[in-house]
C-alpha positions in Angstrom: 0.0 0.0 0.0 1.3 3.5 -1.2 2.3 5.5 1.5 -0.3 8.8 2.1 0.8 12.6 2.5 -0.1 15.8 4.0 0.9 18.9 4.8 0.5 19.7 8.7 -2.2 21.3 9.9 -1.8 24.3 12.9 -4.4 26.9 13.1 -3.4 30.0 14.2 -5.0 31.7 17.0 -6.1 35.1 18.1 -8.3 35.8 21.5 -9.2 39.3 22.1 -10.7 39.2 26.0 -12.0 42.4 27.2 -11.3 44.1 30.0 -13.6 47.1 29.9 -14.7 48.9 27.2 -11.6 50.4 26.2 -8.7 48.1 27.0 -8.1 44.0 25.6 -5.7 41.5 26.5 -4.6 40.0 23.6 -3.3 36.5 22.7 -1.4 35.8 19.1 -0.4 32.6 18.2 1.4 31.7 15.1 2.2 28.6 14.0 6.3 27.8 13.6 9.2 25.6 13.0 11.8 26.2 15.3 12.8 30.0 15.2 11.0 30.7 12.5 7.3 31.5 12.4 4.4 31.6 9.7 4.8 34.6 7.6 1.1 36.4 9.1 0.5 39.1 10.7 -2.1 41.2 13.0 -3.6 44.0 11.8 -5.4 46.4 14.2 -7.5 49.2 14.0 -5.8 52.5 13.4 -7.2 53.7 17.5 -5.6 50.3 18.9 -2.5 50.5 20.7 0.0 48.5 22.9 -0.2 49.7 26.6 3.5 48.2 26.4 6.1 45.8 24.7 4.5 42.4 24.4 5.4 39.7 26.2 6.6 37.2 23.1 7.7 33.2 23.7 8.6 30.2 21.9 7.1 26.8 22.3 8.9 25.4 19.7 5.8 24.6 17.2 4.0 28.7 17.6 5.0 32.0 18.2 3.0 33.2 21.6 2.5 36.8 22.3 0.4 38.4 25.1 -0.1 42.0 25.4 -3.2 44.8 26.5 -4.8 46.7 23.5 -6.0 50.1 24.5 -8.7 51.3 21.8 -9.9 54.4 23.2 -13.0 54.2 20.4 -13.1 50.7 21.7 -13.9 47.5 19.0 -17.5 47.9 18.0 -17.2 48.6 14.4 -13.7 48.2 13.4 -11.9 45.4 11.4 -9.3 43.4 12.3 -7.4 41.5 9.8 -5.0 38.7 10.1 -2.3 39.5 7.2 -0.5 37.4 4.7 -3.0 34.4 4.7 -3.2 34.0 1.2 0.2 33.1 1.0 -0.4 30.3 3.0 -2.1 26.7 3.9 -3.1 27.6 7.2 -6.5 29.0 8.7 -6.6 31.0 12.2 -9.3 30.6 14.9 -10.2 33.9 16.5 -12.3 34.3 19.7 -13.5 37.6 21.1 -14.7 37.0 24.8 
C-alpha cells in the first residue's frame, strides 16, 4: 500500500478578552518551525495600541504573544485582519470573549 501525504495542519490563533470597554488582553499565536514562524500578521484598528512591549515566547511549534490593546473608540465597528493568509495553507481561529 502506497504511503499517504499531507501537509500539517496548525491553526493560528487570536483571542481578544475584554477588560472594559476600552482596554483587551490580547493573545497571538502563530504557527512555527523552530525560530522561524508563519509569515502572518495582526492588523489592528488605526485607534488600537500596545499599553507596552509584548510579552513574546517560543514553544517550539507557535509563536506566543500576550499583550493589552487600549482602543480608546473601543472595538465595535472596526476590522481586524490577520495578514499574509493567502500566501499560506493555514486558517486562524479567532475568539473575542
Amino acid at each position: 500500500m502506497p504511503a499517504a501525504s499531507a501537509h500539517e495542519v496548525r491553526p493560528g490563533y487570536l483571542e481578544l478578552r475584554a477588560i472594559d470597554a476600552t482596554h483587551f488582553a490580547l493573545l497571538w499565536k502563530v504557527p512555527a518551525l523552530g525560530d522561524r514562524r508563519f509569515g502572518i500578521g495582526l492588523d489592528l484598528p488605526a485607534g488600537c495600541t500596545r499599553t507596552a512591549d509584548p510579552i513574546a515566547t517560543w514553544t517550539g511549534d507557535a509563536y506566543v504573544e500576550h499583550a493589552t490593546l487600549a482602543c480608546p473608540d473601543g472595538l465595535d465597528g472596526e476590522t481586524i485582519a490577520i495578514t499574509g493568509l493567502t500566501a499560506t495553507v493555514i486558517d486562524v481561529l479567532v475568539r473575542v470573549v
